[in-house]
C-alpha positions as CSV (number, residue, x, y, z in Angstrom):
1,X,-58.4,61.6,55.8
2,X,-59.3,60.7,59.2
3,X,-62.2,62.1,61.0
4,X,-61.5,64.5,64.0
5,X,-63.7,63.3,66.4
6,X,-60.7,61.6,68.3
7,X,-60.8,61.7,71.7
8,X,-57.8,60.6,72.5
9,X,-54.4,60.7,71.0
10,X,-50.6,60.2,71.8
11,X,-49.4,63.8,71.8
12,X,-51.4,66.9,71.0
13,X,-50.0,70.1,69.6
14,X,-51.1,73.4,70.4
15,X,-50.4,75.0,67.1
16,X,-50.0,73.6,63.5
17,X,-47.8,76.1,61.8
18,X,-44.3,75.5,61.0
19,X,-42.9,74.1,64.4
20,X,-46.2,72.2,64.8
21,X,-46.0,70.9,61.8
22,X,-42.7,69.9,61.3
23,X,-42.6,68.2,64.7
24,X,-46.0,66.2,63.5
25,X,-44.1,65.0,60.6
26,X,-41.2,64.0,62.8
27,X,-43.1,62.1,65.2
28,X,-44.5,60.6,62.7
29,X,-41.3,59.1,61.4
30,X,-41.2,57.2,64.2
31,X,-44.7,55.9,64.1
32,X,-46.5,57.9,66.6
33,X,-49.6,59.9,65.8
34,X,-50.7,63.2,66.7
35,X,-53.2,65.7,66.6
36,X,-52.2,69.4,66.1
37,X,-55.0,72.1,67.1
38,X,-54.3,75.1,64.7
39,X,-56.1,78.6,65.5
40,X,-56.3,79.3,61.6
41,X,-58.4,78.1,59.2
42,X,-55.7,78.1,55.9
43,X,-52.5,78.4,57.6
44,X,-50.4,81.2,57.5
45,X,-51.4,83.6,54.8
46,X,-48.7,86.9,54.9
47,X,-45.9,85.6,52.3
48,X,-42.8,85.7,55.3
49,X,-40.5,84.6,53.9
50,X,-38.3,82.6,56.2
51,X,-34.6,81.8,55.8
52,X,-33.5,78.3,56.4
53,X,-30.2,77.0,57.4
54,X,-28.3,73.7,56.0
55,X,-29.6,71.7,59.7
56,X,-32.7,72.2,58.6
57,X,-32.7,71.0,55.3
58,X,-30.9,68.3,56.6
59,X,-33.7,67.2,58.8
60,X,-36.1,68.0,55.3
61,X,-33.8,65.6,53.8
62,X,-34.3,63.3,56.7
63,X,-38.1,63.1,55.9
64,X,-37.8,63.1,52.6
65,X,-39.1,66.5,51.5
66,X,-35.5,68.5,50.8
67,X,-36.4,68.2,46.9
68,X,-39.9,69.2,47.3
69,X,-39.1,72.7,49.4
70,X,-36.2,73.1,47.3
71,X,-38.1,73.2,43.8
72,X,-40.4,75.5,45.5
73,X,-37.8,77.7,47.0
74,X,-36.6,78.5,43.5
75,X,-40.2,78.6,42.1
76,X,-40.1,81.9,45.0
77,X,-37.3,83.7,44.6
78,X,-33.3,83.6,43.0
79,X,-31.2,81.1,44.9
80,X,-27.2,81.7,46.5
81,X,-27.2,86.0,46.5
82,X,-25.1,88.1,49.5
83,X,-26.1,89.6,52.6
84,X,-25.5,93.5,52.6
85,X,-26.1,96.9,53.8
86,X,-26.8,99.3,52.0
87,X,-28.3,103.0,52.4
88,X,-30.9,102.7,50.1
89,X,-31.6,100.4,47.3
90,X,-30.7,103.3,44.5
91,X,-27.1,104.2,46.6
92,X,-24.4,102.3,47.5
93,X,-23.3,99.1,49.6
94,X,-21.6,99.8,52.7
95,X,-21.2,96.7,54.3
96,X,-21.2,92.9,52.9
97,X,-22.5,90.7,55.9
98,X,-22.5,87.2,54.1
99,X,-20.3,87.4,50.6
100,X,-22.1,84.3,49.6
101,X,-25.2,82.9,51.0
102,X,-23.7,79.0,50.8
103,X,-20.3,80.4,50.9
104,X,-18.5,77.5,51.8
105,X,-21.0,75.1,53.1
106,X,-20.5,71.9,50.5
107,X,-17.4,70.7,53.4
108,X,-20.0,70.9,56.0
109,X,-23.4,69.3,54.5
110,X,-25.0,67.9,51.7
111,X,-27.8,70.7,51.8
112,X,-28.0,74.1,50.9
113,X,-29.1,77.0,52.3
114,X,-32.0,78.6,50.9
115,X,-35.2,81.0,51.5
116,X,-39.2,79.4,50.8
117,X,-42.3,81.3,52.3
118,X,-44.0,80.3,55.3
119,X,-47.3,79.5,52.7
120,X,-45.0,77.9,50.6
121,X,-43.4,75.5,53.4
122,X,-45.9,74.7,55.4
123,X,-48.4,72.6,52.8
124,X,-45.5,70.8,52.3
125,X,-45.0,69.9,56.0
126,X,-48.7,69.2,56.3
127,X,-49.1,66.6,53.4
128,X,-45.7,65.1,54.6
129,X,-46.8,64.7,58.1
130,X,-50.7,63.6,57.3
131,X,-49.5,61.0,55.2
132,X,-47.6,59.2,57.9
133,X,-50.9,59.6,59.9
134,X,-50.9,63.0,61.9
135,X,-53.6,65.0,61.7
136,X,-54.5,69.2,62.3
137,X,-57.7,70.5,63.6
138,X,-57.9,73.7,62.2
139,X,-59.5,76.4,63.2
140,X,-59.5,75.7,66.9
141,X,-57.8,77.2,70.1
142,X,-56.5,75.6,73.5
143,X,-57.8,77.1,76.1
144,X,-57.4,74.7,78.8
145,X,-55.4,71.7,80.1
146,X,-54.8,69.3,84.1
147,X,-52.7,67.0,83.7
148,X,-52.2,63.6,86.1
149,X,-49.4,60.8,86.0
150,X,-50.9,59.7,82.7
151,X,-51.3,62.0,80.5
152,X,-53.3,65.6,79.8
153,X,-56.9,66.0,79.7
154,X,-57.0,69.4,77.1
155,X,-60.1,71.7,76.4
156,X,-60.3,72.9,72.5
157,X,-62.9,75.7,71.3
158,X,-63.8,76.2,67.6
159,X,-62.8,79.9,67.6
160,X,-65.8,80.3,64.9
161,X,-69.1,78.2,66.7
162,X,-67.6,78.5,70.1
163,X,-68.3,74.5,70.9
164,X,-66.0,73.1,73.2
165,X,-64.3,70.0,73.3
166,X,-61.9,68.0,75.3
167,X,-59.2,65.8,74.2
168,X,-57.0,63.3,76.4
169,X,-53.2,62.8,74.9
170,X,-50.0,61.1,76.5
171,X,-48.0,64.2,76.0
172,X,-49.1,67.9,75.0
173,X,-46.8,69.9,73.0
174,X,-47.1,73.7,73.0
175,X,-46.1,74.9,69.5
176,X,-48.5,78.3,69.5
177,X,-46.4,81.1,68.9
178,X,-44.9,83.9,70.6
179,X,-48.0,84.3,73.1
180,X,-48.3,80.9,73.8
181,X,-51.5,79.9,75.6
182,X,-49.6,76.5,77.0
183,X,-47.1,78.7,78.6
184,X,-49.3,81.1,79.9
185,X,-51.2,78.7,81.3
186,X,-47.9,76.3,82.5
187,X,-47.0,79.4,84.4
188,X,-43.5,79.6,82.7
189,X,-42.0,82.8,82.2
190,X,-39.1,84.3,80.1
191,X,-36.1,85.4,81.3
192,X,-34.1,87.9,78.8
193,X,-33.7,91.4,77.4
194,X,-37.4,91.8,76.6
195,X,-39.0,94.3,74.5
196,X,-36.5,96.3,72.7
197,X,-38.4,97.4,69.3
198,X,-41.7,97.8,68.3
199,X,-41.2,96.7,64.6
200,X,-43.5,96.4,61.6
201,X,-43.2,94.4,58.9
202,X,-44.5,96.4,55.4
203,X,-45.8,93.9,52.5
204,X,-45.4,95.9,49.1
205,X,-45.5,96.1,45.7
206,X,-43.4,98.5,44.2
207,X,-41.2,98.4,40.7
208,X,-37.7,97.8,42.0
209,X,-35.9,95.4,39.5
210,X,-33.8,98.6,37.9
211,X,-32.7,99.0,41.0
212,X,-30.9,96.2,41.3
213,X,-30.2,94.7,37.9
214,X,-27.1,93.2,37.8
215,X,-26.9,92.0,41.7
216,X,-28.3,89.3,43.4
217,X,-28.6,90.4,47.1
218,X,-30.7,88.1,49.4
219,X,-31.0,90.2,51.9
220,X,-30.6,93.8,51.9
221,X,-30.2,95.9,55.3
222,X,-31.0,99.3,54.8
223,X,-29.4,101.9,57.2
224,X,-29.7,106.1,56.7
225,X,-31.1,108.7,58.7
226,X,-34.8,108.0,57.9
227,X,-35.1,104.1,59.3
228,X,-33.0,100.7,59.8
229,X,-34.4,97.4,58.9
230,X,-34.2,95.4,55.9
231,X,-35.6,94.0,52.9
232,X,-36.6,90.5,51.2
233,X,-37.9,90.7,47.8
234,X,-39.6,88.4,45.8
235,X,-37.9,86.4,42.7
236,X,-39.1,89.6,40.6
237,X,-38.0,91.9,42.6
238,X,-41.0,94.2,41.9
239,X,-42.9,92.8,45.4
240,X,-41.9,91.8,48.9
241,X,-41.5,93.0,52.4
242,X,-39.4,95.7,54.3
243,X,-38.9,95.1,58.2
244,X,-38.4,98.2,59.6
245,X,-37.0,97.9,63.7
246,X,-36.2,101.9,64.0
247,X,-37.1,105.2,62.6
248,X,-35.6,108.4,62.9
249,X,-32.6,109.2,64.5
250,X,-30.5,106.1,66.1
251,X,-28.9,107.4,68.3
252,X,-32.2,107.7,70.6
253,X,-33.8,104.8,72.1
254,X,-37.1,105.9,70.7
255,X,-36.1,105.7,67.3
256,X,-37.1,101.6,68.3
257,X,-40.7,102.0,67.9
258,X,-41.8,102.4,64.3
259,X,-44.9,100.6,65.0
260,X,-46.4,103.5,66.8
261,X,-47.4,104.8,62.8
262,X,-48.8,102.3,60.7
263,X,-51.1,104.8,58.4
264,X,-50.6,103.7,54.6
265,X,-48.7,107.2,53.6
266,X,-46.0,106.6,56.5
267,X,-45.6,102.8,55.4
268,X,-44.8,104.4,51.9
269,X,-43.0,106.7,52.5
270,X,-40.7,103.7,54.5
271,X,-40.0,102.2,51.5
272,X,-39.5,105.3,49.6
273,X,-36.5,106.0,52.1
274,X,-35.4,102.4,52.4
275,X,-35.1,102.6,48.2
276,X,-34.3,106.0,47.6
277,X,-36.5,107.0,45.2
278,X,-39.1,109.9,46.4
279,X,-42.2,109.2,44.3
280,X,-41.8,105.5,43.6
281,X,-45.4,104.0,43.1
282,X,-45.9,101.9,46.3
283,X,-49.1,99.5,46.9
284,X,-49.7,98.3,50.5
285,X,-50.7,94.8,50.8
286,X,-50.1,93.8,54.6
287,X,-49.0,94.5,57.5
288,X,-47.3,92.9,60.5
289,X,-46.7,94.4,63.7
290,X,-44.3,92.6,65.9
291,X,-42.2,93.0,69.1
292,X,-38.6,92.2,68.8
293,X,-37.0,90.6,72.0
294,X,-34.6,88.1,73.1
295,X,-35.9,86.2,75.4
296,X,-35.5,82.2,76.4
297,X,-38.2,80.7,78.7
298,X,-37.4,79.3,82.2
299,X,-38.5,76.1,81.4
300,X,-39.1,74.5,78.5
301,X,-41.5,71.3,80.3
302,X,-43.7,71.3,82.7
303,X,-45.1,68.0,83.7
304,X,-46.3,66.1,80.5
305,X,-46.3,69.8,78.7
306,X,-43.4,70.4,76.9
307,X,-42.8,74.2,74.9
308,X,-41.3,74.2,71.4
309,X,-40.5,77.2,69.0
310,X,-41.8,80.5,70.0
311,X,-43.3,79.6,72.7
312,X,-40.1,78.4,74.4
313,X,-37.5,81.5,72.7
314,X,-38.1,84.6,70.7
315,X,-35.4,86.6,69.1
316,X,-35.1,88.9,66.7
317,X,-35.5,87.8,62.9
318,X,-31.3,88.7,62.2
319,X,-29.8,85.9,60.7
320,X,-33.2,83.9,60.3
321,X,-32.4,81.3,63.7
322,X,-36.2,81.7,65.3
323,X,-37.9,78.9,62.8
324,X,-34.7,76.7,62.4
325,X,-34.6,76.6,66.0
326,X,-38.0,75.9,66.8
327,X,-38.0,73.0,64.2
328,X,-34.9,71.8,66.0
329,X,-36.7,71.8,68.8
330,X,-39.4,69.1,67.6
331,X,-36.5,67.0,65.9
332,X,-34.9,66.7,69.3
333,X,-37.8,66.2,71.1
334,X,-39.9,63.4,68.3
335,X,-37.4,60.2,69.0
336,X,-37.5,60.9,72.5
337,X,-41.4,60.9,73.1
338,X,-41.3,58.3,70.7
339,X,-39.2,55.6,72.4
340,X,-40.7,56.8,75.3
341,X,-44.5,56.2,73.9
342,X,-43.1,52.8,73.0
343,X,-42.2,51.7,76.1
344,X,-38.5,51.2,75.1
345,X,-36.7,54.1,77.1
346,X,-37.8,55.6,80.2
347,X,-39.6,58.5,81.2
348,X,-36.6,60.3,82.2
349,X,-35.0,60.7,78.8
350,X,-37.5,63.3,77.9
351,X,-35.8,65.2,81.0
352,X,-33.0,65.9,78.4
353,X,-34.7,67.7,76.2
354,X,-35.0,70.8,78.4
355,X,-31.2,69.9,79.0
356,X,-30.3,69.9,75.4
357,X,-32.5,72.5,74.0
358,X,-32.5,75.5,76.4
359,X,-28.5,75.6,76.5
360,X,-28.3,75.6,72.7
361,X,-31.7,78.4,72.2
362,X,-30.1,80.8,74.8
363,X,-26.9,80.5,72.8
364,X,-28.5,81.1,69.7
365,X,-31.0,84.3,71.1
366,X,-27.9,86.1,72.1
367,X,-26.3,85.5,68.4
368,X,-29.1,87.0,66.9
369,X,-29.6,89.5,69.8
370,X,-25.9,90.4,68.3
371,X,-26.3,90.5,65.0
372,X,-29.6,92.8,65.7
373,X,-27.2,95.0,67.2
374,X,-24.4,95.3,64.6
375,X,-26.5,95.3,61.6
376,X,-29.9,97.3,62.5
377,X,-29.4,98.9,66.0
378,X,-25.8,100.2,66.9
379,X,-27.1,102.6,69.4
380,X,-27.8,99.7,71.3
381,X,-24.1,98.6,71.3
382,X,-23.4,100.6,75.0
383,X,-25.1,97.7,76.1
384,X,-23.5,94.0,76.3
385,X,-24.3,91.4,74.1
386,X,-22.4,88.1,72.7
387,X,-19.4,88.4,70.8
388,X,-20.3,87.3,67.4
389,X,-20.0,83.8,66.8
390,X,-19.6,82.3,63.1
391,X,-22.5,81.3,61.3
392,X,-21.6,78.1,61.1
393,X,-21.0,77.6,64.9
394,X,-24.9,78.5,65.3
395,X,-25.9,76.6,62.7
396,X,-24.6,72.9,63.1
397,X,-21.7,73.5,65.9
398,X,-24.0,73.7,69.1
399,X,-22.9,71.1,71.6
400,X,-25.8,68.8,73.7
401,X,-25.0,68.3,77.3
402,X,-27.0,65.9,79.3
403,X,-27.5,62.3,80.5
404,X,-28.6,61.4,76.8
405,X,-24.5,61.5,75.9
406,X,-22.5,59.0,77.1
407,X,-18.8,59.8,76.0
408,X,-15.7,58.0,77.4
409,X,-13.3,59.2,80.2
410,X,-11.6,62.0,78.4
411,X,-13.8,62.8,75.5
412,X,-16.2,65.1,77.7
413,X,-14.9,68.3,76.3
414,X,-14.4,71.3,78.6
415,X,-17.6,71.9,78.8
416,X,-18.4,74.7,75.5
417,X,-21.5,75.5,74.1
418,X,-20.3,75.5,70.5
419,X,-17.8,75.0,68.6
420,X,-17.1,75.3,64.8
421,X,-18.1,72.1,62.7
422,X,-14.2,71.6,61.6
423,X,-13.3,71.4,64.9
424,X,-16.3,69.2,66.8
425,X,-14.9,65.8,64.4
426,X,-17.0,63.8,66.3
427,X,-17.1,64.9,69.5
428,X,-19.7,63.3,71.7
429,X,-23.1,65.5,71.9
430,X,-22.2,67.6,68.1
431,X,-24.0,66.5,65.2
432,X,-22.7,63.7,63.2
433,X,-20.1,65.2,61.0
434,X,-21.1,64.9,57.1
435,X,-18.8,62.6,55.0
436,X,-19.3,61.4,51.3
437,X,-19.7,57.7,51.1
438,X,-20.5,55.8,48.2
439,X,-23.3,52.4,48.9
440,X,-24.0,50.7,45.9
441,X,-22.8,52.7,43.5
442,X,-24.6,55.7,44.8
443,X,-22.9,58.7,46.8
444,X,-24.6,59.2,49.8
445,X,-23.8,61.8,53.2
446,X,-23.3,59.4,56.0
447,X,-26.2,61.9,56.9
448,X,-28.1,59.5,54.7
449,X,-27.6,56.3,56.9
450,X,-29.4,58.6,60.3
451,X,-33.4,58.4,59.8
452,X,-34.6,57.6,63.4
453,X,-32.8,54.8,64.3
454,X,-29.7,54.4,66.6
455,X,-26.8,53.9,64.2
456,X,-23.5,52.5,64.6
457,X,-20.4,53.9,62.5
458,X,-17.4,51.0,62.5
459,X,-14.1,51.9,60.9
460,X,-12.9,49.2,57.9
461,X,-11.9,47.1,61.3
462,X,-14.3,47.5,63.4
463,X,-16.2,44.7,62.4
464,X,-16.4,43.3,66.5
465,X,-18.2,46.6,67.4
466,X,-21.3,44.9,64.5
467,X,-21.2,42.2,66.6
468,X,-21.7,44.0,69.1
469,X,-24.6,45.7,68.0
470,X,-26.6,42.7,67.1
471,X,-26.3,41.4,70.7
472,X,-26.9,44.8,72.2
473,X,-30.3,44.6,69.7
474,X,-31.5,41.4,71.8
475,X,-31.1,43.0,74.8
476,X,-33.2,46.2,73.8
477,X,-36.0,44.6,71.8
478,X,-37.7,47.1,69.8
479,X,-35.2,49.6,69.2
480,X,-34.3,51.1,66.0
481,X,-30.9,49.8,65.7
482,X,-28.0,49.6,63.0
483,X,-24.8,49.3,62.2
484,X,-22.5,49.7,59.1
485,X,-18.9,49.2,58.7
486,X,-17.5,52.0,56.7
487,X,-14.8,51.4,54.3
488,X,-16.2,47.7,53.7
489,X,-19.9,47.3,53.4
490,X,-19.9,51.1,52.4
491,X,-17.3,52.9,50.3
492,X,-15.1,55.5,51.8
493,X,-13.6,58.2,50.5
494,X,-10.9,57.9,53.0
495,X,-12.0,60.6,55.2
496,X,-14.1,59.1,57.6
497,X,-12.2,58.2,60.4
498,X,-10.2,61.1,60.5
499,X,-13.5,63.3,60.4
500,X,-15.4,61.2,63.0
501,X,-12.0,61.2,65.0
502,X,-11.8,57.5,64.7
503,X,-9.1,54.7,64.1
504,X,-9.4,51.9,61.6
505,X,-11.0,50.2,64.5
506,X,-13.0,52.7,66.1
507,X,-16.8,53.4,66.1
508,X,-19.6,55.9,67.1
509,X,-22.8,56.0,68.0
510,X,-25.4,58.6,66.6
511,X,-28.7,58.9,68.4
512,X,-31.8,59.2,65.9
513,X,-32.0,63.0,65.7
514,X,-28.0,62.5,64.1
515,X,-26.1,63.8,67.4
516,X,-22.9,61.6,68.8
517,X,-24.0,59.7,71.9
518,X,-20.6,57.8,72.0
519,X,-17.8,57.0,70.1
520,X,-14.7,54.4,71.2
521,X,-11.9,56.2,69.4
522,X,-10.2,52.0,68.8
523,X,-11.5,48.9,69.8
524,X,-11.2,47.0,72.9
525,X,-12.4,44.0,74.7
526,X,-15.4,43.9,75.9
527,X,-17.5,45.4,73.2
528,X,-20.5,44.2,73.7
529,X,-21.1,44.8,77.6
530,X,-19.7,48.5,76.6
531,X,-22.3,49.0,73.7
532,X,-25.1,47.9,76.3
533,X,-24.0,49.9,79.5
534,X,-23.9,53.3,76.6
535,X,-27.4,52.0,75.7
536,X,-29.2,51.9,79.2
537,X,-27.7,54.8,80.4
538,X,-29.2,56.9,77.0
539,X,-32.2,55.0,77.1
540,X,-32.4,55.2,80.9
541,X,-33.1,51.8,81.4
């Protein structure tokens, strides 16, 4: 592995955990290199076990890791289970949230749902993203950046000698958590609900397989007079954790702040409660306290500093969104600061980030602000939150709005946030919808063909539009640009025009993070000047 005595790098991230980290990997995908300044030594130790959505293993699968995090998801705990509420672990279910934890996702994606911990994800990240030639300081703090019209000149500090160094990078990215340093020091602050539980987190051991033979809940809400939260337990169900957001009697705003008694007999006598058994044996092993809030920062840039993650949006845990988001995020931003770095788009594409990104983490805060609401703090309900949108509108139906999508007269779309995936087919700024295809006698997602480039989609005649792209690809040297004709040089199973809301002669154009730029529902004359003017005006050029 490379030294760390650079001095000078690309970007620089303030934080290597698992936005860091996955937006290292990311960038380097594209070739650039990074540097990612981590304030722990080993990464994160508490066994959180974080839920992660099928965009995300998509992007996984994108980098080539979705077999690796999937063999250790299962290593962790049982895969597929139900979402539920229940009043303790030894009564009775009273509410089914999610019947089936990939209930019907196979028409939507290739990937899977599924739960890994944080210690279990993150090594994979890091040996992903070091291969391609990022690199983590750990053990090390920002605690100082100025920035000029070419780059940012950033002051690190080994948190353990206290030596002091200074690194110069293009971009910095701040990746560091709920009390982001970067931000702090950006001067951007959030705008939202703020503070409205002082939670704890309670890491156990504790003999509850009996319990729940027979069932195979991944998540289990507990709600009764004594607390609301939930639990995650372990593949033997004899260890995990139990969040706890309120205590006591729900129908009082203090019953928010079960963080204000964290002495070991209280913590046990949480999970007693939460299973329903008074003298179960109970052995403490961590602790977390946390603040639960919904906030989205005012900016998510400032200058050559952008925010990812925490640092730009904090919600409460409910339906798992923070971590997907925040590694959304670094997928959005990595091709941009990439063709950027490269000198192939301008500056001003990276203005769409903040564009893209803010509009689709407010959305998802108030969706998990929601189903905070509904499944842990009813009291709270006098107050107004979002509607609750389906799971899968959060998940791969948010919509991108900026100067980085380019659609036709008429295929602008009225202007929503989201939209359910069955419903988007195609739409300029929603994800690329997922099709089976079959290339070389292998099935492949047309997910498959997106891996940083820009890619063009052609119906069985379309065959002008490939033209098309290989002049477009003189005029643009450098850029990662393809095209494939579907139903001819790859196998269709017949749906993907209809899916991409194409004709026979039709195409689209997906950016590299797999979202619609354009898409020209039939052909035309003129191709080729069209597939330029959609080009410059994405690229900025």
């Amino acid at each position: 592995m490379a030294s760390f005595d650079d001095r000078e790098v690309p970007v620089l991230f303030a934080g290597g955990g698992l936005v860091g980290l996955s937006t290292a990997m990311f960038l380097a995908q594209h070739g650039i290199a990074s540097l990612a300044i981590e304030r722990l030594k080993r990464g994160s130790q508490l066994p959180r076990a974080a839920f992660f959505h099928m965009r995300t293993l998509e992007l996984f699968r994108s980098a080539g890791i979705e077999d690796e995090v999937r063999a250790r998801s299962l290593e962790e705990f049982e895969p597929e289970g139900s979402i539920v509420l229940m009043d303790t672990l030894a009564g009775k279910v009273l509410a089914s949230f999610v019947p089936g934890l990939n209930e019907g996702v196979d028409a939507f994606s290739p990937c899977r749902r599924l739960f890994i911990t944080q210690p279990g994800l993150e090594p994979i990240l890091r040996r992903r993203a070091e291969a391609a030639g990022a690199r983590v300081l750990d053990g090390h703090e920002v605690i100082g950046f100025v920035q000029d019209g070419e780059g940012v000149t950033t002051t690190v500090r080994n948190r353990e000698t206290g030596e002091e160094r200074v690194i110069r990078s293009r971009y910095l990215v701040g990746a560091d958590g709920a009390h982001s340093r970067v931000r702090e020091l950006a001067g951007i602050e959030f705008d939202g609900r703020g503070v409205f539980s002082n939670s704890v987190t309670i890491y156990f051991e504790a003999p509850l397989a009996t319990l729940l033979e027979g069932t195979n809940f991944s998540v289990i809400y507990i709600g009764n007079p004594h607390l609301g939260g939930f639990f995650r337990l372990d593949k033997d169900r004899n260890s995990g954790f139990l969040v706890v957001n309120t205590v006591g009697d729900t129908s009082k705003p203090e019953a928010s702040s079960p963080a204000n008694d964290i002495r070991e007999q209280t913590l046990v006598a949480h999970v007693r409660h939460s299973a329903g058994v008074a003298d179960l044996p109970v052995k403490i092993t961590g602790t977390a306290r946390w603040r639960a809030t919904a906030d989205v920062a005012r900016r998510f840039r400032h200058g050559r500093v952008f925010l990812a993650g925490d640092a730009a949006h904090l919600m409460p845990p409910n339906g798992g969104y923070g971590g997907n988001t925040g590694i959304h995020d670094g997928h959005n931003l990595a091709w941009k600061l990439a063709l950027v770095l490269k000198g192939i788009a301008g500056a001003a594409l990276l203005e769409t980030y903040e564009a893209e990104r803010r509009a689709a983490s407010a959305f998802t805060v108030e969706q998990a602000y929601t189903r905070y609401v509904t499944r842990t703090a009813p009291f709270l309900g006098k107050r107004d939150f979002q509607p609750l949108a389906d799971d899968f509108d959060i998940e791969l139906g948010y919509l991108y709005r900026s100067a980085a999508i380019a659609p036709r007269p008429g295929d602008e779309g009225s202007g929503e946030l989201h939209e359910h995936p069955s419903r988007s087919l195609g739409r300029p700024g929603s994800r690329a919808p997922h099709v089976w295809l079959e290339r070389n006698a292998e099935r492949i997602s047309t997910l498959d063909l997106f891996r940083g480039a820009f890619v063009l989609l052609a119906g069985p005649s379309g065959r002008a539009w490939l033209d098309a792209v290989r002049s477009a690809g003189a005029v643009f040297p450098g850029l990662p640009l393809e095209a494939h004709q579907i139903g001819a040089d790859i196998a269709d199973e017949g749906r993907f025009a209809a899916a991409y809301g194409l004709s026979p002669s039709g195409a689209t154009l997906v950016r590299p993070d797999g979202f619609v730029a354009w898409r020209a529902v039939s052909s035309s004359s003129g191709e080729e000047a069209e597939l330029t003017r959609v080009l410059s005006t994405i690229l900025m050029r």
